[in-house]
C-alpha positions as CSV (number, residue, x, y, z in Angstrom):
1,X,-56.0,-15.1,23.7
2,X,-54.1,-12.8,21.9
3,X,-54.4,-13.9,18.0
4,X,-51.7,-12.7,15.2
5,X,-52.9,-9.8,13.1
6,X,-53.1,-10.7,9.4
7,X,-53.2,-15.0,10.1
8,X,-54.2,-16.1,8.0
9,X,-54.2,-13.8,5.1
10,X,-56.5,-13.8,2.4
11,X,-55.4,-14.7,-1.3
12,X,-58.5,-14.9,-3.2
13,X,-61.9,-14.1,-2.0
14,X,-65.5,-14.6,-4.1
15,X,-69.2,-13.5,-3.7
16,X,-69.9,-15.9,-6.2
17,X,-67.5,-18.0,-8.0
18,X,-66.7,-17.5,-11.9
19,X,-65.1,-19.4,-14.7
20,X,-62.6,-18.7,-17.0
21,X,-64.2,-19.4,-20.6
22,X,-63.0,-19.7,-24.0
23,X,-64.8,-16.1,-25.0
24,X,-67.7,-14.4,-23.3
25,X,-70.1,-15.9,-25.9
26,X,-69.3,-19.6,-24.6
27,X,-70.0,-17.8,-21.2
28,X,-72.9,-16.5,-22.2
29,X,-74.0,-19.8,-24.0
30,X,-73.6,-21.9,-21.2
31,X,-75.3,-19.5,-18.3
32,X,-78.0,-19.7,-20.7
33,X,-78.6,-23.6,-21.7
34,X,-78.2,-24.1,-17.6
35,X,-74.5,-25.6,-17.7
36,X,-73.1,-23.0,-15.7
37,X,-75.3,-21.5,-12.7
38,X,-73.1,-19.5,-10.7
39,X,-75.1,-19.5,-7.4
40,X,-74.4,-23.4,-7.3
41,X,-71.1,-23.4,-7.3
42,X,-68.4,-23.8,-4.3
43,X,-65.0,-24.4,-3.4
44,X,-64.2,-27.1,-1.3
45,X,-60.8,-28.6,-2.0
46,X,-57.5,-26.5,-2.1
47,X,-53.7,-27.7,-2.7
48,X,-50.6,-25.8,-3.3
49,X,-47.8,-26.9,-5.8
50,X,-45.0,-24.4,-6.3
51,X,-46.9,-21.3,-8.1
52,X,-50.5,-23.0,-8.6
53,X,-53.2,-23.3,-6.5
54,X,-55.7,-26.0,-7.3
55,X,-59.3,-25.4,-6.1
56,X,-61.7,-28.3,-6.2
57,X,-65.7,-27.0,-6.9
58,X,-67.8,-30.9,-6.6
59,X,-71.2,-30.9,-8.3
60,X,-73.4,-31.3,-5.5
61,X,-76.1,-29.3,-7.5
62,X,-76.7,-28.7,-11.6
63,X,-74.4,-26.1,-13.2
64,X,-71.0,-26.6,-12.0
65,X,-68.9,-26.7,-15.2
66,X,-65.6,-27.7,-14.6
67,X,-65.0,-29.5,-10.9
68,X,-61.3,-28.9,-11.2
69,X,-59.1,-26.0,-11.3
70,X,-56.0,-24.1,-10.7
71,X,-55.2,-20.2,-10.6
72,X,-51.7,-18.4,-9.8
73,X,-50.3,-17.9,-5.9
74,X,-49.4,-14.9,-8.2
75,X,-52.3,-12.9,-8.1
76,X,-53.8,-10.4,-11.0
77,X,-57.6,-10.0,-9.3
78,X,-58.4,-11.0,-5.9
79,X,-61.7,-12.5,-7.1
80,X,-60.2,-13.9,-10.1
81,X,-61.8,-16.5,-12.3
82,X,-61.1,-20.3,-11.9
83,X,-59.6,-21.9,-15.2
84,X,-60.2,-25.5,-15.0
85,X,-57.5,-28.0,-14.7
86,X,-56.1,-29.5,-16.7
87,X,-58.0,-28.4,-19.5
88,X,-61.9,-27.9,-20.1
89,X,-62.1,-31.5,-21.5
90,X,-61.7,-33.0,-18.5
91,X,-65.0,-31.9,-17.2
92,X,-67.6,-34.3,-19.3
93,X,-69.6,-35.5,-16.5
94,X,-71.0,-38.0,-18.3
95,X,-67.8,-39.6,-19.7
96,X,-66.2,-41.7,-16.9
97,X,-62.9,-41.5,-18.4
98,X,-63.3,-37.4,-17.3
99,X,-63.4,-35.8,-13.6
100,X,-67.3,-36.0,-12.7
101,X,-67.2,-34.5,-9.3
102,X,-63.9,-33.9,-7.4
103,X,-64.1,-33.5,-3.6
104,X,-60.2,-33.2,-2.4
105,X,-56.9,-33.3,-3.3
106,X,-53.5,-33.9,-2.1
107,X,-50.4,-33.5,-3.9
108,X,-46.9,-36.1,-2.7
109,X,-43.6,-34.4,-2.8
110,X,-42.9,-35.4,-6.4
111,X,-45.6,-33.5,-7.3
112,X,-48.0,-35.4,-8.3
113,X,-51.2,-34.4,-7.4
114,X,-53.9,-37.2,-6.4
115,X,-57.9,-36.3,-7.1
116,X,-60.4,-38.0,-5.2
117,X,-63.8,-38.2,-7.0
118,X,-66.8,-39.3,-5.8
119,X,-68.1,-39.9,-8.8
120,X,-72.0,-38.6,-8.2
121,X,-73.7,-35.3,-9.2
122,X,-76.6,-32.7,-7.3
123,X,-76.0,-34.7,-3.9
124,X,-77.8,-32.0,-2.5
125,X,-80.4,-32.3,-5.3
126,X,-81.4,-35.9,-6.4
127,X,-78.1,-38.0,-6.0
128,X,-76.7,-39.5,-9.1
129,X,-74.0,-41.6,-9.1
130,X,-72.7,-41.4,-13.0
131,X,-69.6,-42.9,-12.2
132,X,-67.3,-45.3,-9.4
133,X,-65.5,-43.2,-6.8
134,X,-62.2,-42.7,-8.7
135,X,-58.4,-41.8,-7.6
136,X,-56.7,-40.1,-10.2
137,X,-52.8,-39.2,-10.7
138,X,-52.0,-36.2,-12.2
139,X,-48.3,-35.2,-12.6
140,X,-48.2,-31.3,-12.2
141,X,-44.7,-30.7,-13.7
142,X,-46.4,-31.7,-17.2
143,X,-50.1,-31.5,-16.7
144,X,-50.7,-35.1,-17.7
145,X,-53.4,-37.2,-16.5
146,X,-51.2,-40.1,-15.3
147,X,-53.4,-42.8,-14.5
148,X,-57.2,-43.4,-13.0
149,X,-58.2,-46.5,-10.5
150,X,-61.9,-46.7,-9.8
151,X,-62.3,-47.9,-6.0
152,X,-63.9,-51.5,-6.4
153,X,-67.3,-51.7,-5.9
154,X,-66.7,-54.4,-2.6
155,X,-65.2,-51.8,-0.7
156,X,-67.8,-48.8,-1.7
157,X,-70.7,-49.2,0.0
158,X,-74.4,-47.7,-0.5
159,X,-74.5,-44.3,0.1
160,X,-70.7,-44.4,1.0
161,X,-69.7,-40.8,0.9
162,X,-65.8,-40.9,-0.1
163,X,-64.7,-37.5,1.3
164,X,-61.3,-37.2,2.1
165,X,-57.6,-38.3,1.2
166,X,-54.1,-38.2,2.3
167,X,-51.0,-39.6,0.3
168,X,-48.6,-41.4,2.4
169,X,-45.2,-41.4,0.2
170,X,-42.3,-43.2,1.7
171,X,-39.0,-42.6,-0.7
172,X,-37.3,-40.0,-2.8
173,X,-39.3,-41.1,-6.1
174,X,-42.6,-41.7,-4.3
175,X,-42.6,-45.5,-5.5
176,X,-43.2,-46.7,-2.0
177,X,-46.8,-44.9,-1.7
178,X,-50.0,-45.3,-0.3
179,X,-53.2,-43.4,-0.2
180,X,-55.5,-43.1,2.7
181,X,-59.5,-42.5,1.8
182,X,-62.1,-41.8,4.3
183,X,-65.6,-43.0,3.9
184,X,-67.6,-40.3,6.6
185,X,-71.2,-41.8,6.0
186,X,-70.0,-45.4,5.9
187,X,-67.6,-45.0,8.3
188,X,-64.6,-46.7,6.7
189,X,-61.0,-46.1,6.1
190,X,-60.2,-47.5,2.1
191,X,-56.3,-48.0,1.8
192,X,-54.4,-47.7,-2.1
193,X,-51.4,-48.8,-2.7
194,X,-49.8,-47.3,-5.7
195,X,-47.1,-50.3,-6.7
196,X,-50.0,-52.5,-7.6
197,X,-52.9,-50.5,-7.6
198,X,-54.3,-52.6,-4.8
199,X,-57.5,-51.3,-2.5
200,X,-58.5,-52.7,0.9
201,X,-60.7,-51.4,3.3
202,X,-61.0,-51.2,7.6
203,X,-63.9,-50.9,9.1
204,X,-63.6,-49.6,13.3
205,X,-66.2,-48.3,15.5
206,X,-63.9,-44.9,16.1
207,X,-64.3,-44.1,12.9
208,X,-68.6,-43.2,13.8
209,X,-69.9,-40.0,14.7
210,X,-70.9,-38.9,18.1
211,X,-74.1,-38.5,18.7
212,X,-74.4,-35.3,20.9
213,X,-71.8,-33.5,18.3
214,X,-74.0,-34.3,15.1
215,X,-76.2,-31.4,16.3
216,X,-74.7,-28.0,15.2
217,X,-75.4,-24.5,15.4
218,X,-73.7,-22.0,13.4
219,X,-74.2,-18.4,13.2
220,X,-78.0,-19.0,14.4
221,X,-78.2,-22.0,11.5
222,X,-79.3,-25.3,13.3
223,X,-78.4,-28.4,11.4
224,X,-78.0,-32.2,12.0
225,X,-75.1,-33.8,10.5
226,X,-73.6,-37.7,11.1
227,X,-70.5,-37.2,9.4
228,X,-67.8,-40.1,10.4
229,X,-64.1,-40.7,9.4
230,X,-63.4,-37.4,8.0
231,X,-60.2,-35.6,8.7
232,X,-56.7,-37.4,8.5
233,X,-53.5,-36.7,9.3
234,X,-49.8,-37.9,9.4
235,X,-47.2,-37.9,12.1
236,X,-43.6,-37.8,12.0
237,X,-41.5,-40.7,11.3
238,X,-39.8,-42.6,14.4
239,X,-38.4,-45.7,14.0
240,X,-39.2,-46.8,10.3
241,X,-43.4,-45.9,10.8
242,X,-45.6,-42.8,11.5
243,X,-48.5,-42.3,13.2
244,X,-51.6,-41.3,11.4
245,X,-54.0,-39.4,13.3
246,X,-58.0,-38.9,12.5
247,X,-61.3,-38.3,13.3
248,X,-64.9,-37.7,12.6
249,X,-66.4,-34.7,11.8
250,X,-69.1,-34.9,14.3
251,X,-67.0,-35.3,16.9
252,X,-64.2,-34.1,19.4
253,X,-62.3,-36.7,20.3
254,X,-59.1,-37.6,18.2
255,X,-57.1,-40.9,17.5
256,X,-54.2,-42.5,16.3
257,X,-53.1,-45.6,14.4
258,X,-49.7,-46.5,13.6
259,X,-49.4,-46.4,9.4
260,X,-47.7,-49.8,9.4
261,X,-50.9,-51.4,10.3
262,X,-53.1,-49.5,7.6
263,X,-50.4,-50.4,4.9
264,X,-50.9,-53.9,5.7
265,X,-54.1,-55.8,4.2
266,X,-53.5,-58.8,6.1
267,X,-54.4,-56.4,9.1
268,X,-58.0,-56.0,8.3
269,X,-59.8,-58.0,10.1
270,X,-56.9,-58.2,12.7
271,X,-56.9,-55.1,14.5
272,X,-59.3,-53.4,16.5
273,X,-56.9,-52.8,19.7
274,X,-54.5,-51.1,16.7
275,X,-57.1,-48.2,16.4
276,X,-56.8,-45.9,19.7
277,X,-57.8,-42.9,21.4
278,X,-55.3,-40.0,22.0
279,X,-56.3,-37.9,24.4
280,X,-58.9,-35.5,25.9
281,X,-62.3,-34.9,23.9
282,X,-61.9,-31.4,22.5
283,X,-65.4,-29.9,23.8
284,X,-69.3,-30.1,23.0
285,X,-67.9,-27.8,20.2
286,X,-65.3,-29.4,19.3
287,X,-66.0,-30.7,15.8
288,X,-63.1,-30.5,13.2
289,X,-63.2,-31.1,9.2
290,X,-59.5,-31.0,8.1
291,X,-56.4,-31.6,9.5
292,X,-52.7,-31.3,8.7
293,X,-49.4,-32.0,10.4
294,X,-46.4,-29.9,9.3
295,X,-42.4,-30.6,9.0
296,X,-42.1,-30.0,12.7
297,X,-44.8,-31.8,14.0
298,X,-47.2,-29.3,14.7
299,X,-51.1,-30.1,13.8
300,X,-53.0,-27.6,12.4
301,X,-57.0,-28.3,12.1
302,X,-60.3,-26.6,10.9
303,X,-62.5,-26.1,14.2
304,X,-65.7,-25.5,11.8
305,X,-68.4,-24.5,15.3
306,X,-66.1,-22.1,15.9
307,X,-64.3,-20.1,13.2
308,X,-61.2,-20.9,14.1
309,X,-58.1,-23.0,13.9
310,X,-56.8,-24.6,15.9
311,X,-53.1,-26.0,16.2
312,X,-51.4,-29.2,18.4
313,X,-47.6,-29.3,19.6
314,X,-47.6,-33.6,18.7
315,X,-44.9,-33.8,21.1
316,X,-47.5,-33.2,24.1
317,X,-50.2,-34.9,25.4
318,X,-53.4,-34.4,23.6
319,X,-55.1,-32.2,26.4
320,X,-57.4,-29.2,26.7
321,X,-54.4,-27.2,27.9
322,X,-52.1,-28.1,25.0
323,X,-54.3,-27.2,22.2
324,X,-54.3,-23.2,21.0
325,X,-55.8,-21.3,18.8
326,X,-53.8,-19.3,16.0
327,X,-56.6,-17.8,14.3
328,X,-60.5,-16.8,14.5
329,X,-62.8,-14.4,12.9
330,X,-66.1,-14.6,12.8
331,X,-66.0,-13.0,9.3
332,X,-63.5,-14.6,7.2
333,X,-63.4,-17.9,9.0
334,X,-66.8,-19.5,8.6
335,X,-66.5,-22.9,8.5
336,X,-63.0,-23.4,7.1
337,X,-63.4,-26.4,5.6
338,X,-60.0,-27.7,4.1
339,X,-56.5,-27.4,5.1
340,X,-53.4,-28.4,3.8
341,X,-49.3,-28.2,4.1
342,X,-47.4,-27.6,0.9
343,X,-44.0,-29.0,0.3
344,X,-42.1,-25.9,-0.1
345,X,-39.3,-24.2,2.5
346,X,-40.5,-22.9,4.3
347,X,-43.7,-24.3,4.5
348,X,-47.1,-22.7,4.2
349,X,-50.8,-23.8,5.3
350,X,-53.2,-23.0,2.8
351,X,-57.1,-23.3,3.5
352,X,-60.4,-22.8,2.2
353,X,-63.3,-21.3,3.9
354,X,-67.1,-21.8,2.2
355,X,-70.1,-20.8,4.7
356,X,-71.3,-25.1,3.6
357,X,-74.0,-25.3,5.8
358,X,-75.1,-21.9,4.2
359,X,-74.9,-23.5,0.5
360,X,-76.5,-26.6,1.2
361,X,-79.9,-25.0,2.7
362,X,-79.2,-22.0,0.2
363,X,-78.6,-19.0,2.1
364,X,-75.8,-17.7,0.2
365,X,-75.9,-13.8,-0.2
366,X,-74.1,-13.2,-3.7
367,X,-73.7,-9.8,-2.3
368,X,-71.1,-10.9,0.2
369,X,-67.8,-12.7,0.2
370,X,-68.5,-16.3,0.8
371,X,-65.6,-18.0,-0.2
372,X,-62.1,-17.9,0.7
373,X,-58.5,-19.3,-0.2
374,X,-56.5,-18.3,3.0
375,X,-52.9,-19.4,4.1
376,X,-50.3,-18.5,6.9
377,X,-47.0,-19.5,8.1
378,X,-47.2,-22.0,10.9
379,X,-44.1,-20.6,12.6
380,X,-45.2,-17.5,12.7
381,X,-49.0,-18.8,13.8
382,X,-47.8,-20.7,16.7
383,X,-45.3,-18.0,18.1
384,X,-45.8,-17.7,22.2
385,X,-48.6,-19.9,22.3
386,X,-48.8,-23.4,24.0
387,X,-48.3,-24.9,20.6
388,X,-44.3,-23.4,20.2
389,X,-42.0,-25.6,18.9
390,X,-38.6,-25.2,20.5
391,X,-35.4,-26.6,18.6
């Protein structure tokens, strides 16, 4: 296959990630008391609102700083320090009122942005979980933090491992909302509703890993991972609901539940035919972190074994034949690990690429560029392929 030149292009690009401090004494200061250890530190998270990007960095091991920030689509340096979001006193890991570790975000069409934070430090160290997983609110027109709800203990359960989230907002003031949360290690799919801050959890046996597909290799790095429930994704509306697709990490199959189920607690323990299998298995492979579906009903997804993207026509069966590729590079695309849509027109999918498998059995080279924020237009991505969308 024939791929684009210049999709995706490259916005920012680090060898090691920096942060943007007071003065370089605080810098300085906090490099030296251990605070801030710059090998330790990775992207993970990325969302677009208007002229921000917002990069998430979790603290999966000591001296991460700040686990929030945002820099300009406007750019000054193409390795450009992060300035953490909203301000630097929203980083106190230890105050639970504060971000503690912040995996991903996703920002509803009013623009507020909702954080997802799992609420442990140096997962890749000794765990610690400081604080409950947490959703917060965050309304990027004014920078406020909005609101907080801890996910109940009941439905986080040991060594849960609260990954992912995808807002569902159903009306032109984003009243009618709803927040979908995926548990990959616990394999469970936690539900908020925003008009009365009510959680529930479903639990479904599509929502485990496959077995075969939780041994990877990548670029000569062998690795086990069981990740479940991991990558979600909404459909288009049709007839007052919209199909959410998913799937786990370690995996290559894909599946689909109808959103009016999932928005309905009574559902819970009543629906286990709901939960169903779209298609054809994507290949030994196969395995996918993030997923997005833009305005025309186009997926676009993260195919991490293969450093690519991928991209599904949702008007077609989900078969081999029907899936393309729009982009790979064994370079620039190691293991693109999230993806998202923004709300502007036309639209633009941003994603973030951070060599994971490298940082977690530290084999980062600081001499190269390990990290990436990337984006593309999906028109443009999917021209003449067998993911064209024809109006």
């Amino acid at each position: 296959m024939v791929y684009r030149e210049g999709i995706p292009k490259t916005l920012y690009r680090w060898k090691q990630i920096d942060y943007e401090y007071p003065s370089p004494e605080e810098r300085q200061a906090a490099i030296s008391n251990g605070q801030f250890i710059q090998i330790n530190v990775i992207p993970l998270g990325v969302e677009r609102w208007k002229d921000r990007v917002f990069v998430s960095t979790p603290r999966w091991k000591k001296g991460v700083p700040a686990t929030l920030s945002s820099l300009p689509t406007t750019v000054q340096s193409e390795s450009a320090p992060l300035q953490p979001y909203p301000s630097w006193g929203w980083h106190n890991a230890d105050n639970c009122t504060g971000f503690t570790s912040v995996f991903r975000m996703n920002v509803d069409h009013c623009g507020v942005m909702w954080v997802l934070d799992s609420g442990q430090v140096e997962a890749f160290e000794t765990p610690r979980q400081l604080c409950p997983p947490t959703l917060f609110a965050i309304d990027l027109n004014t920078n406020t933090v909005l609101a907080r709800y801890p996910i109940p203990a009941k439905f986080v359960l040991q060594n849960s491992l609260i990954t992912n989230i995808i807002v569902d907002s159903r009306d032109a003031h984003c009243k009618d909302l709803h927040v979908y949360i995926a548990d990959a290690w616990r394999f469970g799919l936690i539900v908020f509703r925003a008009s009365d801050a009510a959680f529930w959890r479903f639990s479904h046996f599509s929502f485990y890993p496959e077995p075969l597909l939780s041994n990877y290799t990548l670029h000569g790095l062998n690795f086990q991972w069981s990740d479940g429930l991991f990558g979600m994704s909404l459909g288009k509306f049709q007839n007052g609901d919209r199909p959410l697709y998913y799937h786990s990490m370690s995996s290559s199959f894909e599946f689909i539940v109808r959103t009016s189920v999932v928005r309905d607690p009574s559902r819970v323990s009543d629906s286990v035919s709901e939960f169903k299998l779209l298609g054809e298995p994507r290949g030994f492979d196969g395995q996918v972190s993030a997923a997005a579906v833009d305005r025309n009903g186009v997926m676009f997804y993260n195919l991490i074994s293969r450093d690519s993207i991928g991209c599904w026509n949702t008007c077609k069966p989900y078969k081999k034949q029907n899936l393309g590729i729009v982009a790979q590079d064994d370079r620039t695309l190691v293991f693109p690990n999230d993806l998202r849509i923004d709300h502007e027109i036309p639209q633009t999918v941003w994603i973030i690429t951070n060599r994971l498998p490298m940082y977690q059995f530290n084999l980062i080279n600081p001499n190269e560029y390990n990290y990436r924020i990337m984006y593309f237009d999906p028109i443009r991505a999917i021209s003449h392929s067998v993911c064209e969308i024809f109006i």
